[in-house]
TIBATOR-711692 format. One record per residue (C-alpha): residue number from 1; residue in one letter; chain; x, y, z. Coordinates in steps of 0.5 Angstrom, whole numbers, plus 500, padded with zeros to 3 digits. Example, Ala and Ser with C-alpha at 12.3 -4.5 7.8 and 13.67 -1.06 7.14 Angstrom:
REM residues 2
r i->1	aa->A	ch->A	X->525	Y->491	Z->516 $
r i->2	aa->S	ch->A	X->527	Y->498	Z->514 $
This chain:
REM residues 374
r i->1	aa->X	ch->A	X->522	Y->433	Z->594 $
r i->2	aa->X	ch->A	X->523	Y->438	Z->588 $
r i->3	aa->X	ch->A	X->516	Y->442	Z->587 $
r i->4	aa->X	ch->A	X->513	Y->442	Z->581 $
r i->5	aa->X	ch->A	X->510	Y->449	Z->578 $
r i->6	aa->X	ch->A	X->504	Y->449	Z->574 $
r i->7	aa->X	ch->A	X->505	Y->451	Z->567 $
r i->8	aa->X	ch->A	X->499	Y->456	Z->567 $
r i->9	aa->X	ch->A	X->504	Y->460	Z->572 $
r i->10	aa->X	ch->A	X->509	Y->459	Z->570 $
r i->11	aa->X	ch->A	X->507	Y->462	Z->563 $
r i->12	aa->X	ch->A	X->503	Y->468	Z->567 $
r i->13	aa->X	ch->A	X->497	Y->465	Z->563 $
r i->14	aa->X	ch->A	X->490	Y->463	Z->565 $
r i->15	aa->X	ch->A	X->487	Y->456	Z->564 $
r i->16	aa->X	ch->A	X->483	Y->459	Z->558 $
r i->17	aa->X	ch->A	X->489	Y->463	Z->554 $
r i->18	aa->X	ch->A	X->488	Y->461	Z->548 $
r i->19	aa->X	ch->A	X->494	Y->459	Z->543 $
r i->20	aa->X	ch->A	X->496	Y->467	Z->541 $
r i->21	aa->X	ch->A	X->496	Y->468	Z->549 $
r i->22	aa->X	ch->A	X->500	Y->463	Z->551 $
r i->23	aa->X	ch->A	X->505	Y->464	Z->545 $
r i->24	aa->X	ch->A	X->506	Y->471	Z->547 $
r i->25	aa->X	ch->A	X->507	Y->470	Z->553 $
r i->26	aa->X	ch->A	X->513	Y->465	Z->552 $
r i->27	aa->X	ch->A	X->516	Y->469	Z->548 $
r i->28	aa->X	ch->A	X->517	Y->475	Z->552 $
r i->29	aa->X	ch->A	X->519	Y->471	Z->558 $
r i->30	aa->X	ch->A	X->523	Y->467	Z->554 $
r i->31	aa->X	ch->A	X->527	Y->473	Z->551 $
r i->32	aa->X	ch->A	X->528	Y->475	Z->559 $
r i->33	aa->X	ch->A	X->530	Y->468	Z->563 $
r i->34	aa->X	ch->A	X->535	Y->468	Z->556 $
r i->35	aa->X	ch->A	X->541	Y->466	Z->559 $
r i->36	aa->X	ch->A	X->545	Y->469	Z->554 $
r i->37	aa->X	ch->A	X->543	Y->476	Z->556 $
r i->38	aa->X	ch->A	X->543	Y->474	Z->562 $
r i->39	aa->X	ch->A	X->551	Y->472	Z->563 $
r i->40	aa->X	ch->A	X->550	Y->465	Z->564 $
r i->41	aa->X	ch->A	X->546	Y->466	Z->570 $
r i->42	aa->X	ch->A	X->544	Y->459	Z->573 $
r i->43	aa->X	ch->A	X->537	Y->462	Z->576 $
r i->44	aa->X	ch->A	X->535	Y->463	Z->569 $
r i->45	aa->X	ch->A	X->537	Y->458	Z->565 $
r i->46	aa->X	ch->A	X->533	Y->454	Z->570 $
r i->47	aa->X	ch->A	X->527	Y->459	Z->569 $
r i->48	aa->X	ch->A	X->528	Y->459	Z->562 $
r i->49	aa->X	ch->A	X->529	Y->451	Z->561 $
r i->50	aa->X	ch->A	X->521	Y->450	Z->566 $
r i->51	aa->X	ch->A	X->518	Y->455	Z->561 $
r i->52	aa->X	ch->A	X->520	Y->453	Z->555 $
r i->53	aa->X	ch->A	X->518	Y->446	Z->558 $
r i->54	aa->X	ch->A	X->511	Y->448	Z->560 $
r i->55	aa->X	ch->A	X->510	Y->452	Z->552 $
r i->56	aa->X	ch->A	X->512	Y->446	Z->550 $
r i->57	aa->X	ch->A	X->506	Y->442	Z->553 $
r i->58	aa->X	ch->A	X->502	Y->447	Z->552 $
r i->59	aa->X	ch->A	X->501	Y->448	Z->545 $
r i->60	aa->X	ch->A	X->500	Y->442	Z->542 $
r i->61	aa->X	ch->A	X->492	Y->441	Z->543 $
r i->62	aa->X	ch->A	X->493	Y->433	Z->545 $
r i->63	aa->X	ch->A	X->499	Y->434	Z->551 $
r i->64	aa->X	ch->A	X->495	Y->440	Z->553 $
r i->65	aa->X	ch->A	X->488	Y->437	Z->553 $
r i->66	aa->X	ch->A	X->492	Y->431	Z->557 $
r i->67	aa->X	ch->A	X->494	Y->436	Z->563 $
r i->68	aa->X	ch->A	X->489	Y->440	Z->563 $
r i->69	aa->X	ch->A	X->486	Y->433	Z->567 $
r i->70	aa->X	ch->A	X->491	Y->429	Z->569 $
r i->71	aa->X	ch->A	X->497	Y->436	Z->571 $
r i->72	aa->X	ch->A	X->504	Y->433	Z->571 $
r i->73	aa->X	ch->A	X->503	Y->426	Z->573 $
r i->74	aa->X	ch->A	X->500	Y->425	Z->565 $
r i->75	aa->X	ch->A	X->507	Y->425	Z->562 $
r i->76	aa->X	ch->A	X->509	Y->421	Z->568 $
r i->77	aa->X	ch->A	X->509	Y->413	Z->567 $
r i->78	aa->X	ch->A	X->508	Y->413	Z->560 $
r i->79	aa->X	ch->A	X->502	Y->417	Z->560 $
r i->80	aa->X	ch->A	X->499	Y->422	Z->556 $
r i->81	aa->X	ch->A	X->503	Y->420	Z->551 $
r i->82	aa->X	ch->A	X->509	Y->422	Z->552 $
r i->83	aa->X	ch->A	X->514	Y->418	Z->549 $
r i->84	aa->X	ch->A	X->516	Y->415	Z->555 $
r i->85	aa->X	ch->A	X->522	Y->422	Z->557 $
r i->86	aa->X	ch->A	X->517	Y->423	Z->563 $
r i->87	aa->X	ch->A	X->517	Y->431	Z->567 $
r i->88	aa->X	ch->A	X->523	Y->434	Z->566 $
r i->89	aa->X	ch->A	X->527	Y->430	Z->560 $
r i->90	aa->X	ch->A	X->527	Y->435	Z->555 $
r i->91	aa->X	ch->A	X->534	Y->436	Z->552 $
r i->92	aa->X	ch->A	X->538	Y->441	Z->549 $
r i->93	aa->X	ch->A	X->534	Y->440	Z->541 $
r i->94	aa->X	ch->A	X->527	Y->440	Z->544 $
r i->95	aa->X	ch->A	X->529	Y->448	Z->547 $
r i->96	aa->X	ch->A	X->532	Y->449	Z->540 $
r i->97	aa->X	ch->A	X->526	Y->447	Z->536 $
r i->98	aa->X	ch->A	X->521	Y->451	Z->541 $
r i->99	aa->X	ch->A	X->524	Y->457	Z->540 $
r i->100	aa->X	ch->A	X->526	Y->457	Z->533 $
r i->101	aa->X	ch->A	X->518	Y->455	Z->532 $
r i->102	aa->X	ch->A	X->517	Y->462	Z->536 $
r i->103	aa->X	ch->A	X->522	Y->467	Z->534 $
r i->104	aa->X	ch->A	X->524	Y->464	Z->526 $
r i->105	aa->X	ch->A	X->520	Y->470	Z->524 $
r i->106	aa->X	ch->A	X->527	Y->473	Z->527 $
r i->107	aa->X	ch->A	X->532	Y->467	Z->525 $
r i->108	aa->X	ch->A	X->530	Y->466	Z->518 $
r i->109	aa->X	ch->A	X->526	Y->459	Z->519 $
r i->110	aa->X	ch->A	X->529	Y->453	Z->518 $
r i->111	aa->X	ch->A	X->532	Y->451	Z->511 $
r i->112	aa->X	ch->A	X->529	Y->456	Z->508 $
r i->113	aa->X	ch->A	X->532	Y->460	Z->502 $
r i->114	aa->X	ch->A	X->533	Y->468	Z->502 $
r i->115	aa->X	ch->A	X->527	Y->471	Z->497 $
r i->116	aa->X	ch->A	X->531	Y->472	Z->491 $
r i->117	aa->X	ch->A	X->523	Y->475	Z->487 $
r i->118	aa->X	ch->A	X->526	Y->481	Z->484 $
r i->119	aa->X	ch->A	X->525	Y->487	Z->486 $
r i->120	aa->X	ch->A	X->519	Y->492	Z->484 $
r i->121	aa->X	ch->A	X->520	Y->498	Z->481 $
r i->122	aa->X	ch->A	X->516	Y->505	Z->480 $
r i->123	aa->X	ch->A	X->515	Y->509	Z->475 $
r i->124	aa->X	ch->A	X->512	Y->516	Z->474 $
r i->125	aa->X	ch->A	X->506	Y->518	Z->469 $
r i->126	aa->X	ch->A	X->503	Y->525	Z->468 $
r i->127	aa->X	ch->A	X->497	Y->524	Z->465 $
r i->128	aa->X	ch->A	X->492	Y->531	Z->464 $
r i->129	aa->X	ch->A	X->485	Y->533	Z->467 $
r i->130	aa->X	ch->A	X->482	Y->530	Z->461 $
r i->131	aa->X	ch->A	X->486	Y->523	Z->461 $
r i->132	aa->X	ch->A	X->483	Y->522	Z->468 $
r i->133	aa->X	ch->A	X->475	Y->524	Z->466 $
r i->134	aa->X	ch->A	X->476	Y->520	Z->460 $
r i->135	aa->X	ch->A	X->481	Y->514	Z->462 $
r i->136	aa->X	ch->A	X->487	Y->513	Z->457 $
r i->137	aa->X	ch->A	X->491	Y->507	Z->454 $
r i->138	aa->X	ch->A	X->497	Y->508	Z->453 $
r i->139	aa->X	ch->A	X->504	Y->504	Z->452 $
r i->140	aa->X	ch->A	X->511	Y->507	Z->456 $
r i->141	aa->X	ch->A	X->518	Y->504	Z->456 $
r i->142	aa->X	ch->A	X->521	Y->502	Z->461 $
r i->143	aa->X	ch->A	X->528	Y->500	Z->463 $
r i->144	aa->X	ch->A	X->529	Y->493	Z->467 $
r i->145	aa->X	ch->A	X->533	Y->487	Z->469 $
r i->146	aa->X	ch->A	X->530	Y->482	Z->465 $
r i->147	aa->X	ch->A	X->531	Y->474	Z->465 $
r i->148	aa->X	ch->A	X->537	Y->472	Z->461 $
r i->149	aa->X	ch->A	X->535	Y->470	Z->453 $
r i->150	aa->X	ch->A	X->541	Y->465	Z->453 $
r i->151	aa->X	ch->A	X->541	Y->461	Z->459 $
r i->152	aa->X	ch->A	X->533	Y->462	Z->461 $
r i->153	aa->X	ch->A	X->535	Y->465	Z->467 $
r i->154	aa->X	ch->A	X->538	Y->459	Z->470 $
r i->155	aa->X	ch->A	X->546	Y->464	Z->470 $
r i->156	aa->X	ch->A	X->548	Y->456	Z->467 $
r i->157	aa->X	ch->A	X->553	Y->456	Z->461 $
r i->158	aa->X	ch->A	X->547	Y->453	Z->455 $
r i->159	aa->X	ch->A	X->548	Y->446	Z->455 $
r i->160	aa->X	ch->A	X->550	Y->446	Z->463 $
r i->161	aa->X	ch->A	X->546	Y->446	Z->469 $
r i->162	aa->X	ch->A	X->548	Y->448	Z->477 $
r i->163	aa->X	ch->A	X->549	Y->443	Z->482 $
r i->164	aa->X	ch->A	X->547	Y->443	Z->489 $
r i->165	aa->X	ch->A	X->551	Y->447	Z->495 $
r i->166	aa->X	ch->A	X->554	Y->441	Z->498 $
r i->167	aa->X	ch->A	X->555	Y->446	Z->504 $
r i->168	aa->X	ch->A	X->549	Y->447	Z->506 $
r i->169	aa->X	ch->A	X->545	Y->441	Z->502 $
r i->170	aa->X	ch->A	X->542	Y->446	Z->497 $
r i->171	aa->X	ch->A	X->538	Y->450	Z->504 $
r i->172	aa->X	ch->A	X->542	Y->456	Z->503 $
r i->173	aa->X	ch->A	X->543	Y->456	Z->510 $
r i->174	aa->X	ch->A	X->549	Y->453	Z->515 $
r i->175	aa->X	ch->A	X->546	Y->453	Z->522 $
r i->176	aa->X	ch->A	X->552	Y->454	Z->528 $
r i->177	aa->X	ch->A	X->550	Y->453	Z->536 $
r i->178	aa->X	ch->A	X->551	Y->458	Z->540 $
r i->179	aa->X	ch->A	X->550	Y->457	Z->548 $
r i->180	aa->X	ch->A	X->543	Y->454	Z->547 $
r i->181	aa->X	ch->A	X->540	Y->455	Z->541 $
r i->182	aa->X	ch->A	X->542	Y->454	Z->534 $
r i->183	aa->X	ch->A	X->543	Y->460	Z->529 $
r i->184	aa->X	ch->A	X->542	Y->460	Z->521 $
r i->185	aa->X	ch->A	X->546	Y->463	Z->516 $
r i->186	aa->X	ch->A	X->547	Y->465	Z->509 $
r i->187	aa->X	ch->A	X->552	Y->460	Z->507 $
r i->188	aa->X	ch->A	X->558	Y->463	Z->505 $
r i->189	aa->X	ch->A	X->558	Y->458	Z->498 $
r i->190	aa->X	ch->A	X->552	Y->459	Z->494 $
r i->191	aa->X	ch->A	X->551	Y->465	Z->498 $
r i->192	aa->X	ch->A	X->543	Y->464	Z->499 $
r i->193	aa->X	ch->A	X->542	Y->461	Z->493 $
r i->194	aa->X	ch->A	X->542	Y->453	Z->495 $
r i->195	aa->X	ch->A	X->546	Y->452	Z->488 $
r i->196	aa->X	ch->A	X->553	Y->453	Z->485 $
r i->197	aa->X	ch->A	X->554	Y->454	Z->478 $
r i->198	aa->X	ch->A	X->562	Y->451	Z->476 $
r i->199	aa->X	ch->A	X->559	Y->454	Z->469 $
r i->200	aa->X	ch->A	X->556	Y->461	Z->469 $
r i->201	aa->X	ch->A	X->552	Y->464	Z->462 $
r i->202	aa->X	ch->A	X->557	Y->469	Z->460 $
r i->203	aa->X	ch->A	X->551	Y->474	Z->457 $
r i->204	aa->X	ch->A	X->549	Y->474	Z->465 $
r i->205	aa->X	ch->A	X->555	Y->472	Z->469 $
r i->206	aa->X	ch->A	X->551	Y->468	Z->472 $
r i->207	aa->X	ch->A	X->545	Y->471	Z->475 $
r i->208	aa->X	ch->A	X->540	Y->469	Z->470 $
r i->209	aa->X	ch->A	X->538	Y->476	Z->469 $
r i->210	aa->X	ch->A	X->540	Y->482	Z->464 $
r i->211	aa->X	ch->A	X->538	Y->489	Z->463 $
r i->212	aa->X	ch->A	X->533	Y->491	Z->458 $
r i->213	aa->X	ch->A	X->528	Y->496	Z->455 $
r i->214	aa->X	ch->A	X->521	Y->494	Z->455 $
r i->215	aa->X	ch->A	X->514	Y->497	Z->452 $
r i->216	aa->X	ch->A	X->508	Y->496	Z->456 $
r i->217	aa->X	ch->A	X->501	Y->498	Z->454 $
r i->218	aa->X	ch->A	X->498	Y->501	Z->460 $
r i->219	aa->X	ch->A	X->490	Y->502	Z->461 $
r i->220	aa->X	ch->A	X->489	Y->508	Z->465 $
r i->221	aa->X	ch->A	X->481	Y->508	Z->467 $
r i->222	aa->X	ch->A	X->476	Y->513	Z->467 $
r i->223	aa->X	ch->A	X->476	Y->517	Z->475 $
r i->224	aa->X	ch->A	X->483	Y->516	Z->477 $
r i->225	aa->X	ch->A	X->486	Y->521	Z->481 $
r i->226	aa->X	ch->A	X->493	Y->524	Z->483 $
r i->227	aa->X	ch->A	X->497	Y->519	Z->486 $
r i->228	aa->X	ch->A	X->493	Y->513	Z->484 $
r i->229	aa->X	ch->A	X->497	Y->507	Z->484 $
r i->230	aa->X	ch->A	X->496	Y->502	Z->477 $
r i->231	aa->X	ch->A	X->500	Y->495	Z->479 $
r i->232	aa->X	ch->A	X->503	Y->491	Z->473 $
r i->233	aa->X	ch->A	X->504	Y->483	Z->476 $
r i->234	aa->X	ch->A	X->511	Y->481	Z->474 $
r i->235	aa->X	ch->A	X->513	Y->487	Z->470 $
r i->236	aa->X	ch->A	X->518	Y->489	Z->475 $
r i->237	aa->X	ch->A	X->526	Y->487	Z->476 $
r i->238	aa->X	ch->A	X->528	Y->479	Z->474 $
r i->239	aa->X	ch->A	X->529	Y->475	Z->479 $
r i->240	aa->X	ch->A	X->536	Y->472	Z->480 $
r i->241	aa->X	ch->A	X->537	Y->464	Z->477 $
r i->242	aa->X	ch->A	X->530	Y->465	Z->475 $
r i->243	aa->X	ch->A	X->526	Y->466	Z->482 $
r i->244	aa->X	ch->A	X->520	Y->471	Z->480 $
r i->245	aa->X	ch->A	X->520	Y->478	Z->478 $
r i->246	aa->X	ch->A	X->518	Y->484	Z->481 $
r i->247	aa->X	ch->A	X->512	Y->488	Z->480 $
r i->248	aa->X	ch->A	X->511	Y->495	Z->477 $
r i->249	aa->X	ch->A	X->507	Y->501	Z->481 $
r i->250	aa->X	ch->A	X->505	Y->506	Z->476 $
r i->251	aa->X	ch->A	X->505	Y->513	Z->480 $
r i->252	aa->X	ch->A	X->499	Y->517	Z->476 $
r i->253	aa->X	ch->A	X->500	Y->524	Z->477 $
r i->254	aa->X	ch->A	X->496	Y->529	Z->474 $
r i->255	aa->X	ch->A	X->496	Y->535	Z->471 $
r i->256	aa->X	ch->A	X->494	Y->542	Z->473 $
r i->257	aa->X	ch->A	X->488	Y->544	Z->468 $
r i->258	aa->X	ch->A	X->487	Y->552	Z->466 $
r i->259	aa->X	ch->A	X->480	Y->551	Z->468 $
r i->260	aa->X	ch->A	X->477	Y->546	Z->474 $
r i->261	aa->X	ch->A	X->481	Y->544	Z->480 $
r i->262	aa->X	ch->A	X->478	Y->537	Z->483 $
r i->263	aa->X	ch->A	X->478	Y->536	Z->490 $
r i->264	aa->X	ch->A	X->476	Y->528	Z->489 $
r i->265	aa->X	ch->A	X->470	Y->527	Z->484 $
r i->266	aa->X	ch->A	X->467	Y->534	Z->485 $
r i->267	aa->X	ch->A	X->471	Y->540	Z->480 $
r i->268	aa->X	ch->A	X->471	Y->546	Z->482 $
r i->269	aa->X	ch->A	X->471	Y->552	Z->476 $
r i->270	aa->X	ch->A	X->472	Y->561	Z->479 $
r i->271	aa->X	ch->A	X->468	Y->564	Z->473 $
r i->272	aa->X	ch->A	X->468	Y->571	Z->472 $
r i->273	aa->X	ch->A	X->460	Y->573	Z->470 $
r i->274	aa->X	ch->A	X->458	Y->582	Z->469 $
r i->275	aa->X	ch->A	X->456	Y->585	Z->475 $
r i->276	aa->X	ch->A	X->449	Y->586	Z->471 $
r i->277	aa->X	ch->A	X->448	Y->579	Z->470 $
r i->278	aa->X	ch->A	X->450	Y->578	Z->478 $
r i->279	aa->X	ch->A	X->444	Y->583	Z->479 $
r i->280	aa->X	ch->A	X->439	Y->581	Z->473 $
r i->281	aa->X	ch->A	X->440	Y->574	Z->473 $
r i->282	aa->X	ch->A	X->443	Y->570	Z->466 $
r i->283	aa->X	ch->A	X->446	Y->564	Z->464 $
r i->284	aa->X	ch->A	X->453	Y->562	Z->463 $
r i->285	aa->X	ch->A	X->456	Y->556	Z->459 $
r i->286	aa->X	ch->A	X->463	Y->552	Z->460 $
r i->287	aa->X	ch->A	X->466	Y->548	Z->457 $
r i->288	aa->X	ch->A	X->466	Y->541	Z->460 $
r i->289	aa->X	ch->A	X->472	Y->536	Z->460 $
r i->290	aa->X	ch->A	X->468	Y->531	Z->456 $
r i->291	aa->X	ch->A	X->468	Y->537	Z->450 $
r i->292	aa->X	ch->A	X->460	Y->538	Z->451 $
r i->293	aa->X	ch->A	X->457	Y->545	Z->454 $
r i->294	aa->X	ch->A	X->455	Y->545	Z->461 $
r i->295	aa->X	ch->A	X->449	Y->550	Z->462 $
r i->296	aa->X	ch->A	X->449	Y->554	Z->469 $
r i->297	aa->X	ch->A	X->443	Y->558	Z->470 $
r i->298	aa->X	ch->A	X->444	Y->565	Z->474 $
r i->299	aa->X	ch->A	X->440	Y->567	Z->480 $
r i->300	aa->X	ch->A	X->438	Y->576	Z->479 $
r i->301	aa->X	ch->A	X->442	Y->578	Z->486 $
r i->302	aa->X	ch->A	X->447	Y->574	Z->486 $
r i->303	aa->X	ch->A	X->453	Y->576	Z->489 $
r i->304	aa->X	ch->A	X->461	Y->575	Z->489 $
r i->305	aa->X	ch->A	X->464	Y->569	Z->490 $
r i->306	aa->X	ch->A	X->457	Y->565	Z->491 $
r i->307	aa->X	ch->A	X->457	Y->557	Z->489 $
r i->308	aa->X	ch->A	X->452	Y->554	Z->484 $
r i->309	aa->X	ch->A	X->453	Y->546	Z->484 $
r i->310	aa->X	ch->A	X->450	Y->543	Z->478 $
r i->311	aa->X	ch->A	X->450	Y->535	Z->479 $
r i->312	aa->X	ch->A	X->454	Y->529	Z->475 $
r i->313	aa->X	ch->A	X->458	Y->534	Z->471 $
r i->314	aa->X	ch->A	X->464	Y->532	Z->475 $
r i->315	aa->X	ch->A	X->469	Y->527	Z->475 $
r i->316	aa->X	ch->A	X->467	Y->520	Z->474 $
r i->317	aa->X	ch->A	X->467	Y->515	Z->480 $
r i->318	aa->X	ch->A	X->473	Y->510	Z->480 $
r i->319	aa->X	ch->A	X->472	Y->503	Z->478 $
r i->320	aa->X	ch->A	X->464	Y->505	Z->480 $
r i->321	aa->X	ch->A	X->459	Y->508	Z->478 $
r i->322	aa->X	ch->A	X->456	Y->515	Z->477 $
r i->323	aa->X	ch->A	X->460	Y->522	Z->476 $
r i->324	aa->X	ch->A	X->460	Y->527	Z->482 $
r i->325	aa->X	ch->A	X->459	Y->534	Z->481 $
r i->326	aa->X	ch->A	X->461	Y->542	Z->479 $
r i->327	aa->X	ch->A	X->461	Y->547	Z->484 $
r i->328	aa->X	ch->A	X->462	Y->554	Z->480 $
r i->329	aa->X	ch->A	X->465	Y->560	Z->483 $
r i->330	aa->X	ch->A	X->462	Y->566	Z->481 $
r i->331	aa->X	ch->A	X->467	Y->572	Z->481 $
r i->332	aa->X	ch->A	X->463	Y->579	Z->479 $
r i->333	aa->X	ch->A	X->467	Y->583	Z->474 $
r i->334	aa->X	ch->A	X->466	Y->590	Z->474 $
r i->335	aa->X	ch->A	X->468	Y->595	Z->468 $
r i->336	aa->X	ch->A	X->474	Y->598	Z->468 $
r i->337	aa->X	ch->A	X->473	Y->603	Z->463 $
r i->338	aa->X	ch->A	X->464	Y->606	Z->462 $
r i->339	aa->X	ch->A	X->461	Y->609	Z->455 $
r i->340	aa->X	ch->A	X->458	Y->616	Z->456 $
r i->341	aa->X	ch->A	X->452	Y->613	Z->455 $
r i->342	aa->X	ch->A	X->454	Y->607	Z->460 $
r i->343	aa->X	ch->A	X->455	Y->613	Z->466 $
r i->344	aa->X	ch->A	X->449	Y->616	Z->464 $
r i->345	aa->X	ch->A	X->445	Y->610	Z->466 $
r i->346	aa->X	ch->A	X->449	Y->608	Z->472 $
r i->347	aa->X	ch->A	X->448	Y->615	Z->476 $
r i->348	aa->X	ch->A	X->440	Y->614	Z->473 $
r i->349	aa->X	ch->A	X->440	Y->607	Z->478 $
r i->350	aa->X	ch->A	X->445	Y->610	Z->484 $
r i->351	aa->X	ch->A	X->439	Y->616	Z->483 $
r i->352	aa->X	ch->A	X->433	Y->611	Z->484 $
r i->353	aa->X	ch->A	X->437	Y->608	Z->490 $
r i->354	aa->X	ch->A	X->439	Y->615	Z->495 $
r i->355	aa->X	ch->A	X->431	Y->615	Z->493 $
r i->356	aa->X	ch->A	X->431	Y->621	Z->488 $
r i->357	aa->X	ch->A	X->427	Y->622	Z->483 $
r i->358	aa->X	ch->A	X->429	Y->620	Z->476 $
r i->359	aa->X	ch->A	X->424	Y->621	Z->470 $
r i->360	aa->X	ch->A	X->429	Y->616	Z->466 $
r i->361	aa->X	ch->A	X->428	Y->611	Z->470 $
r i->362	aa->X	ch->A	X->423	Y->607	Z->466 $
r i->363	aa->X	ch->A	X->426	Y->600	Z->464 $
r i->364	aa->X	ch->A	X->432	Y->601	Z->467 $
r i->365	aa->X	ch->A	X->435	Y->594	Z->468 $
r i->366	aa->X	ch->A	X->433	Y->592	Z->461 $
r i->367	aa->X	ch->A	X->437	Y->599	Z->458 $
r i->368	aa->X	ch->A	X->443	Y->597	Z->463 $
r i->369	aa->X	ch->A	X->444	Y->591	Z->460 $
r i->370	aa->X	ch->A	X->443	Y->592	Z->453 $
r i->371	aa->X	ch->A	X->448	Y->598	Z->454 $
r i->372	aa->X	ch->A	X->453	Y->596	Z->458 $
r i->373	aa->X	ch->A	X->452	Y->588	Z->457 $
r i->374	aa->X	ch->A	X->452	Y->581	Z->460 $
């Protein structure tokens, strides 16, 4: 008397494996009791045959629903619905099927075509700072496969027509056992296509497709930022007999600015101001990258290297609202050369700060900054 195993076991799964788990767990072990990567060993060629039989019953809802209450007696006497094979019947076609279902991500599927979709392309644009702030339109050539004019991409001689691959049926694909399973290829005739071509296009060769330059208009919006990527749908290469074309990724890169480095929507700017402004306090003004002058007050004492963030003079959000901000990088100057009329004010303030008397030191700051500037 032959001993049934319970399916659930002999999947490794609980009863309540929904149906991503049970399919996992099939595909591992039917990858490992596979009698081809076991040299043909009888052992597992059973093992494989009870598992692939117990994933059979199990993913589909109404066998499932059926042996869950009944075990194996629901296929046994017509139960079930089972077609009347009863437990154990299950051939060589059912096991393909199984597997094909599974692992067809790694076999092709059957009777599909090969993706003839054209392939995508890239291009390379450099835009400066102020194309970013601003947007841009802007029109680029490009060279392409495009559809063949003569034949409309069909790769058919005008006034012919391909005809169906009678070795495959018009698939693209031969299948050919081997050991237990049944595996597809690219069939050697119409290579894939699912046609013959007994007259091709002369301009194309019969591949529906020719190189062409073509001029597109680009629209480049306000915020974008280095490696932005701008996506043309079916603007890149032509697919082959007149299966879709590609697409096209414009690569945004931009430019190095004298003034501002960005990091995201906030700029930075370094700007050097007089050592008299850092300590008298002051205003400086930049040039903003919409053309317009941005104020940035100076605090008296500043020292070097300190930041003044002034809000919503950055770059504008992309595809949002709002701007980020300037973050400006004081950068003390001091004078390389001094007037004598400078000097004498400079010992008069390093006096006043050793605590010496200076009869001179009346208005100090205010002669300091109109002699020496800022």
């Amino acid at each position: 008397m032959t001993t049934e195993v319970d399916y659930y076991e002999l999947l490794e799964c609980e009863r309540t494996a929904d149906d991503a788990t049970l399919k996992s767990s099939y595909r591992k072990l039917a990858m490992k009791y596979h009698p081809d990567k076991n040299g043909g060993c009888k052992d597992h060629e059973a093992k494989f045959k009870a598992v692939s039989e117990a994933y059979e019953c199990l993913k589909d809802p109404q066998k499932r629903a059926a042996y869950d209450r009944f075990g194996h007696a629901a296929f046994k006497n017509g139960m079930g619905g089972g077609g009347g094979q009863g437990h154990g019947a299950q051939d060589f076609g059912a096991f393909s099927d199984i597997f094909e279902s599974v692992f067809g991500e790694f076999m092709g599927g059957r009777g599909g075509r090969p993706n003839l979709r054209g392939a995508d392309l890239r291009y390379d644009m450099e835009i400066s700072l102020e194309d970013a702030w601003h947007g841009k339109a802007s029109e680029i050539t490009v060279d392409v496969s495009g559809i063949c004019d003569s034949c409309a991409g069909t790769g058919a001689k005008p006034g012919t027509h391909a005809h169906q691959c009678k070795q495959c049926n018009g698939h693209g694909k031969v299948r050919a056992q081997q050991g237990f399973f049944m595996v597809e290829r690219t069939c050697p005739v119409c290579h894939g296509a699912g046609e013959v071509i007994a007259d091709p296009c002369r301009d194309c060769r019969g591949e529906g497709r020719t190189d062409k330059t073509k001029t597109l208009k680009i629209n480049v919006p306000p915020g974008v930022d280095e490696g932005t990527r701008i996506r043309l749908s079916g603007e890149g290469e032509a697919g082959a007999r007149g299966a879709p074309s590609g697409d096209l990724y414009i690569f945004l890169h931009v430019a190095k600015h004298a003034l501002f480095e960005r990091q995201g929507t906030t700029l930075f700017a370094n700007t050097p101001i007089s050592f008299t402004t850092a300590a008298l306090g002051g205003e400086i003004e930049l040039p903003g990258l919409d053309g317009e002058m941005i104020s940035v007050k100076i605090a008296p004492g500043t020292q070097p290297g300190r930041e003044v963030r002034h809000r919503g003079a950055g770059m504008p959000v992309l595809q949002g609202r709002g701007r980020g901000d300037l973050v400006v990088r004081l950068e003390v100057e001091m004078p390389s050369k001094l007037s004598a009329k400078q000097r004498e004010l400079l010992e008069a303030f390093r006096a006043t700060e050793t605590g010496d008397e200076c009869p001179q030191s009346s208005g100090f700051f205010a002669k300091v900054k109109k002699v020496v500037g800022g």
